[in-house]
Backbone as a ProteinNet text record, in pm:
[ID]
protein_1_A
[PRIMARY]
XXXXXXXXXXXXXXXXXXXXXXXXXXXXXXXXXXXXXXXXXXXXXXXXXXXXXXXXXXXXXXXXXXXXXXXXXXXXXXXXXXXXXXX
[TERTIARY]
84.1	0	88.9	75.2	161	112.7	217.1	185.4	240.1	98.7	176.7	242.6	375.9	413.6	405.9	491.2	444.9	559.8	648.1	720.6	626.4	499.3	407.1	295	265.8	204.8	255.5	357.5	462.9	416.3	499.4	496	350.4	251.5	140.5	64	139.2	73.8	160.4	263.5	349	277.6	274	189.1	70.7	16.1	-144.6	-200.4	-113.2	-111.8	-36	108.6	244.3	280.1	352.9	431.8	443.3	399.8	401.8	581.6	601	703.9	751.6	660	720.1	727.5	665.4	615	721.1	762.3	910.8	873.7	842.2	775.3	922	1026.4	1127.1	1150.6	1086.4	1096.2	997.4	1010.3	883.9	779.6	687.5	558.4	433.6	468.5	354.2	265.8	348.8	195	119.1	194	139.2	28.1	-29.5	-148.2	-144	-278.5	-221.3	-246	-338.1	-338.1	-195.3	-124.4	23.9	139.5	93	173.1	174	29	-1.5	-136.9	-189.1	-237.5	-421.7	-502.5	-681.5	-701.8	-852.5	-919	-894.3	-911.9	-932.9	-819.1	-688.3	-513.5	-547.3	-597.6	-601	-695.7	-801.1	-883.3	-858.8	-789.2	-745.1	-567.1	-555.6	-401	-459.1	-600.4	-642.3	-695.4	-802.2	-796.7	-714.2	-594.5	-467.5	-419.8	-416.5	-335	-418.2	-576.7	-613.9	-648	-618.9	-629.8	-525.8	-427.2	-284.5	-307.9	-347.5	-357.6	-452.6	-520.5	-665.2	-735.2	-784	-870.1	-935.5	-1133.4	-1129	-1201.9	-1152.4	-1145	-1266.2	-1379.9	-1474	-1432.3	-1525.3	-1456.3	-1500.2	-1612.7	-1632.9	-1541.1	-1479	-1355.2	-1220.4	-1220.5	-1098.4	-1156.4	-1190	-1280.1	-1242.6	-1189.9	-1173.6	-1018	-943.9	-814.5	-756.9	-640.4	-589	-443.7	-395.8	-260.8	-194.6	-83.4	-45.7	23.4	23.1	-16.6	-129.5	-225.9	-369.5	-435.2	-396.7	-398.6	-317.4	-182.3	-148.2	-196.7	-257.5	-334.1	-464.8	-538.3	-664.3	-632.4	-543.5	-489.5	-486.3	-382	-341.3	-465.1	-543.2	-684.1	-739.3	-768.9	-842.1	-798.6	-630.2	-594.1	-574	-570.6	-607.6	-775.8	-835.1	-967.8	-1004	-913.5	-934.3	-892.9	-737.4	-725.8	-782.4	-845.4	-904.5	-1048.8	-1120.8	-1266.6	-1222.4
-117.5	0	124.2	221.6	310	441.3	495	611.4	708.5	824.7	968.8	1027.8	1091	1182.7	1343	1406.6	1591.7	1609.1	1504.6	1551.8	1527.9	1439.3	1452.8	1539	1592.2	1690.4	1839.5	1829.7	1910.9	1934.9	1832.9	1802.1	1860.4	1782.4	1801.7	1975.3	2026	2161.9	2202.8	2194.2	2266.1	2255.8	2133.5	2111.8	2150.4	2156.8	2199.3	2358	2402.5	2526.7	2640.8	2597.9	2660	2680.9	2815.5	2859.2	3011.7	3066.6	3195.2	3254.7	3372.6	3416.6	3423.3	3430.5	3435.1	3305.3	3174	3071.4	2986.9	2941.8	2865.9	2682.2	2631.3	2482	2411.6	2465.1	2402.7	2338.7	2445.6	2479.3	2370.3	2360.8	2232.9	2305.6	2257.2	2298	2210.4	2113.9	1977.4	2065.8	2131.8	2213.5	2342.8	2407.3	2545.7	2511.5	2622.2	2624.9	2630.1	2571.9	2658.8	2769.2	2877.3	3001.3	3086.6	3011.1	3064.5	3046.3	2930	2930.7	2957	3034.8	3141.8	3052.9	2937.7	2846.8	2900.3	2851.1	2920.1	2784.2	2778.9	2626.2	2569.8	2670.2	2564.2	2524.5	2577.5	2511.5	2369.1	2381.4	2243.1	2156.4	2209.2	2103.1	2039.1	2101.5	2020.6	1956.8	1991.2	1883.2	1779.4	1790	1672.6	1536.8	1626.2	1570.3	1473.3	1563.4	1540.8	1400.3	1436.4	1270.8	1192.1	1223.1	1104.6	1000	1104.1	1053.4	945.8	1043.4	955.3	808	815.6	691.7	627.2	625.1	535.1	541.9	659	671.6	798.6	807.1	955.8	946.6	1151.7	1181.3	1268.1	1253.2	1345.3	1490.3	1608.4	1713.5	1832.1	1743.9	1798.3	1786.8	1692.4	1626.9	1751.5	1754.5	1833.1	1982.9	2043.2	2138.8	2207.6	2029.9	2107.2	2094.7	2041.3	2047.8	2145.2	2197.9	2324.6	2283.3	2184.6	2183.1	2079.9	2044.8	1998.9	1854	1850.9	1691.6	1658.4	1709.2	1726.8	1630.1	1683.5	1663.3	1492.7	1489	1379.3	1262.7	1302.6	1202.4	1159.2	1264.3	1215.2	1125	1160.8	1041.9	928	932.6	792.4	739.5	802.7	740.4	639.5	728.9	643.5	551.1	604.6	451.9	339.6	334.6	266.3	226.3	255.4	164.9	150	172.2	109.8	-47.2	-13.9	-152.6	-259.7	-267.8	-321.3	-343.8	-262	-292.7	-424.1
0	0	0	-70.4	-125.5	6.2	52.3	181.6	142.2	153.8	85.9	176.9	147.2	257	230	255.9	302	158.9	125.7	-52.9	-97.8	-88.3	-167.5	-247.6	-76.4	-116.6	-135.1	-103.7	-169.5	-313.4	-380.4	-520.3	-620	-528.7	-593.8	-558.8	-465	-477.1	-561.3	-586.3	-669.7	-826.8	-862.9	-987.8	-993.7	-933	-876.2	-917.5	-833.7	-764.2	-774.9	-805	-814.1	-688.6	-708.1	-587.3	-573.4	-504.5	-483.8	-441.8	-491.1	-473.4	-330.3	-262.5	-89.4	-25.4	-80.6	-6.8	-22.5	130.3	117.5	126.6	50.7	81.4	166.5	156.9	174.6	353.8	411.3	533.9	614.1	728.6	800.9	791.8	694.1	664.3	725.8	781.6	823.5	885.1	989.2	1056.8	1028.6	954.9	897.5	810.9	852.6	764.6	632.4	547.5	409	389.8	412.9	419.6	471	565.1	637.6	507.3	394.4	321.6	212.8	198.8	38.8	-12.9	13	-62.7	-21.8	-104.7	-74.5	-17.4	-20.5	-23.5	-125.7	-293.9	-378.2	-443.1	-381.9	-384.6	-336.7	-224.9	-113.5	-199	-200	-263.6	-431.6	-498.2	-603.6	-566.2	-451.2	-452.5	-366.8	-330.8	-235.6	-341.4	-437.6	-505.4	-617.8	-674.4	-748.4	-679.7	-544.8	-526.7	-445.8	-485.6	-453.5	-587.7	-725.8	-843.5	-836.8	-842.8	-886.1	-776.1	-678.7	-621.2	-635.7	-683.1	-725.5	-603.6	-518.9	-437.2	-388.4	-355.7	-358.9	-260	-235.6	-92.4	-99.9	-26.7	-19.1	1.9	-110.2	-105.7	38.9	103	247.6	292.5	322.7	447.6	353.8	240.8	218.6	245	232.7	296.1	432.3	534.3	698.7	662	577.3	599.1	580	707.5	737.5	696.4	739.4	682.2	627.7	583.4	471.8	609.1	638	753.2	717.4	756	758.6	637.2	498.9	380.7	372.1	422.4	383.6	485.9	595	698.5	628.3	546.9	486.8	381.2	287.3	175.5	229.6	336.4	396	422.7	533.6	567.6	466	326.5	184.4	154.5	161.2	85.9	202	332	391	399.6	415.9	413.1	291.2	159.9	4.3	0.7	119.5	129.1	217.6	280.6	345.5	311.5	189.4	127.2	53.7
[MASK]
+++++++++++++++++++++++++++++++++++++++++++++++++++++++++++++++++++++++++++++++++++++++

């Protein structure tokens, strides 16, 4: 079972979303918000989406909705693709 981590969603906001001239992804971002790191809802909600594509599993767009940060985001992935594996 494949586990996303925070390069992940790294990656996928970057493709997603880009990168704003001030926003340092480089830095420990797990707990910052995405608003703290330039990003809207609908940054979040298409990199929530984005890798729940790439993984063959989807994430209700309520539940991405409460996610504030980019932990947050890769705890809900994990969640899916854990009880994908187990259906």
């Amino acid at each position: 079972m494949p586990v996303i981590t925070l390069d992940d969603v790294k990656r996928a906001l970057v493709e997603g979303a880009g990168v704003d001239a001030g926003v340092d992804l480089e830095r420990g971002i797990a707990t910052l918000t995405f608003e703290e790191l330039g990003y809207d809802s609908l940054a979040v909600l298409e990199t929530g989406l984005r890798l729940g594509r790439e993984n063959g599993v989807e994430i209700d767009d309520e539940q991405l909705a409460d996610i504030e940060t980019p932990q947050d985001l890769a705890d809900a992935v994990n969640l899916a693709l854990a009880e994908a594996a187990v259906a």
